[in-house]
N, C-alpha and C positions, 0 to 999 in steps of 0.2 A: 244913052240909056241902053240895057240890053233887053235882050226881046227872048221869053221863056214862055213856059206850057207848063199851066197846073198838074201836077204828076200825080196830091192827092190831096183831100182834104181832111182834118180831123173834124167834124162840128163840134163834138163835145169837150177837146180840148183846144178847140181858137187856133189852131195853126193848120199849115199844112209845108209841103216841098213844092218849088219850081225845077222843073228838068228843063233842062237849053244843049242843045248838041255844041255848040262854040265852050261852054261852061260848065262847073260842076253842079250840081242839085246845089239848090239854097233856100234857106228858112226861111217863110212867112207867116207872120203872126197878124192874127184877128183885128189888132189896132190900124194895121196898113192897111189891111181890103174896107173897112169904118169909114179911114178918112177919105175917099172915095166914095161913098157913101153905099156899097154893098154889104151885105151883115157873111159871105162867106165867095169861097171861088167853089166852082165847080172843077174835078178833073175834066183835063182837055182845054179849061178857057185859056186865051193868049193873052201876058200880060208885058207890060214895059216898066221895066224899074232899076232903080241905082241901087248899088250895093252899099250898107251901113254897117253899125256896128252893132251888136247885139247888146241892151246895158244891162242884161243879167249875167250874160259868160262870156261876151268880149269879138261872139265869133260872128262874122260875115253873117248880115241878111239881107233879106231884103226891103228896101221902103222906095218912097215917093211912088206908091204903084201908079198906074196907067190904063185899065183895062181894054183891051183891044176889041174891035167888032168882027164875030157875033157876040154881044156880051150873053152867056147864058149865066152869070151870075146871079143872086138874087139880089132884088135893090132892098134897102132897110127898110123897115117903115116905124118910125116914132113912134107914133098913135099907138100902134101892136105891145109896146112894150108898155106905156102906159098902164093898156086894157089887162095886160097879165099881171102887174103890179098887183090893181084894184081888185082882180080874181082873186089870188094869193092872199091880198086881206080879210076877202069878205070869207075865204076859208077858213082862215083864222079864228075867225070872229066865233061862225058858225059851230064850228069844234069844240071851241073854250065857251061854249051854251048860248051865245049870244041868238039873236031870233031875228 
């Protein structure tokens, strides 16, 4: 596995780059920091990962991530996304007259 340093994060669009002084910057998408169960990286966190294949343009990323300690990442939390769901509707609701 290689061993890199979040360089940046997008939140808004789910990826970010890994910088590694042995390697060049490579692609992290939102679904590999997920299945580890953090919802993003923070710049600066150390992570360990194999290089894959991107399946929308073919190029080098990264997956099987690793996150290394200190993790300052944020862990997910299920229940949150739930609760924003049930927000979102009851917006709905309330907009289109509902009471």
């Amino acid at each position: 596995m290689n061993t890199a340093t979040c360089k940046f994060w997008d939140i808004n669009r789910g990826f970010g780059m890994l910088e590694s002084p042995d390697e060049p910057d490579i692609f992290v998408h939102a679904r590999q920091v997920k299945r580890v169960g953090y919802a993003s990286l923070e710049p600066g966190q150390i992570v360990k990962y194999e290089i894959g294949s991107n399946p929308r343009n073919g190029r080098d990323m990264a997956i099987n991530l690793e996150l290394q300690d200190p993790i300052v990442s944020t862990p997910l939390q299920p229940n949150l996304v739930e609760e924003d769901r049930r927000a979102i509707a009851e917006m709905a609701f309330l907009r289109a007259g509902g009471e």
